[in-house]
Every structure is written in structure tokens, then in C-alpha cells.
Residue, then its C-alpha position, 0 to 999 in steps of 0.5 A: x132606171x129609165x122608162x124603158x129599162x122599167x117597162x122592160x123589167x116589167x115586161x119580164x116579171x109578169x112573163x115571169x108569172x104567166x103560165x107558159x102557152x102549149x107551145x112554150x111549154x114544149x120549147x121548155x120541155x126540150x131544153x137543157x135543164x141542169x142539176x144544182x150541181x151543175x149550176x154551182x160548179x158554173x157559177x162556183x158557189x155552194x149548192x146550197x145557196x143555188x137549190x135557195x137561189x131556185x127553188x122557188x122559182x118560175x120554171x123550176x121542176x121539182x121533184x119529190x114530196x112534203x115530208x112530215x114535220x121534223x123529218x127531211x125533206x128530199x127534193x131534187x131540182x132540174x133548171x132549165x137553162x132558160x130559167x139560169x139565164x132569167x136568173x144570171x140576168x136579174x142577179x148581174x149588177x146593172x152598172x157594172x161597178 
């Protein structure tokens, strides 16, 4: 990894983590935002290993509450298509082979 391609990947992980500004979050807000489902059947993977893949991440709406110990957990997540690029992108393998 050269210099830029660091301060690139830098660059992203802390946009990553900053809070969007007012006018991100409208952008965010009117965006496409997808089902795991939806997500799953693009990529043909389980949706199982997408809710893990995005549930904890940066942009992700989830919805639903903490349930008590020992019972289920109900949550529904709605990605937004920013976020699936973000994540498509940090997971493609970078030489390509």
C-alpha cells in the first residue's frame, strides 16, 4: 500500500466515524436504502452473513429494541445505498487476484 492509497483509506475510516453534517444527513436520508434481503440476493449470500456484515455499521438504521436475556431479539436493518458501496468497496480484494 502506497502513501496515498494509506491516506486515502485513512481519509474514509474517519469519515466513517465522524457524524454526518445537516446537510449529509438530508442526502442520507433521501437515498435508496435496501433490506437485508434486498442486499443478499444482489451479492447471493445468506442474509444472515449480511444483517452480521452491517449491523454494526456506520449509517445503518436499526430498528427495534433490546430484548431481555434469553429471549429474541427483533431488529430490522435498512442500509442505505451509500453504506452497501462503503461496504462492497472496503470488502473487494484490492489486487484483484
Amino acid at each position: 500500500m502506497n502513501l496515498q492509497q494509506k491516506q486515502a483509506w485513512i481519509k474514509e475510516k474517519l469519515a466513517a466515524r465522524s457524524e454526518p453534517g445537516p446537510a449529509e444527513s438530508q442526502e442520507r436520508f433521501a437515498e435508496r436504502h435496501y433490506t437485508v434481503a434486498q442486499v443478499a440476493t444482489m451479492w447471493q449470500l445468506s442474509a444472515d452473513l449480511v444483517r452480521r456484515l452491517f449491523i454494526k455499521e456506520p449509517g445503518v438504521l436499526v430498528i427495534g429494541d433490546e430484548s431481555s436475556p434469553g429471549t429474541r431479539r427483533y431488529r430490522t436493518l435498512r442500509i442505505p445505498e451509500s453504506v452497501v458501496v462503503r461496504v462492497h468497496r472496503r470488502l473487494c480484494n484490492p489486487k484483484g487476484g
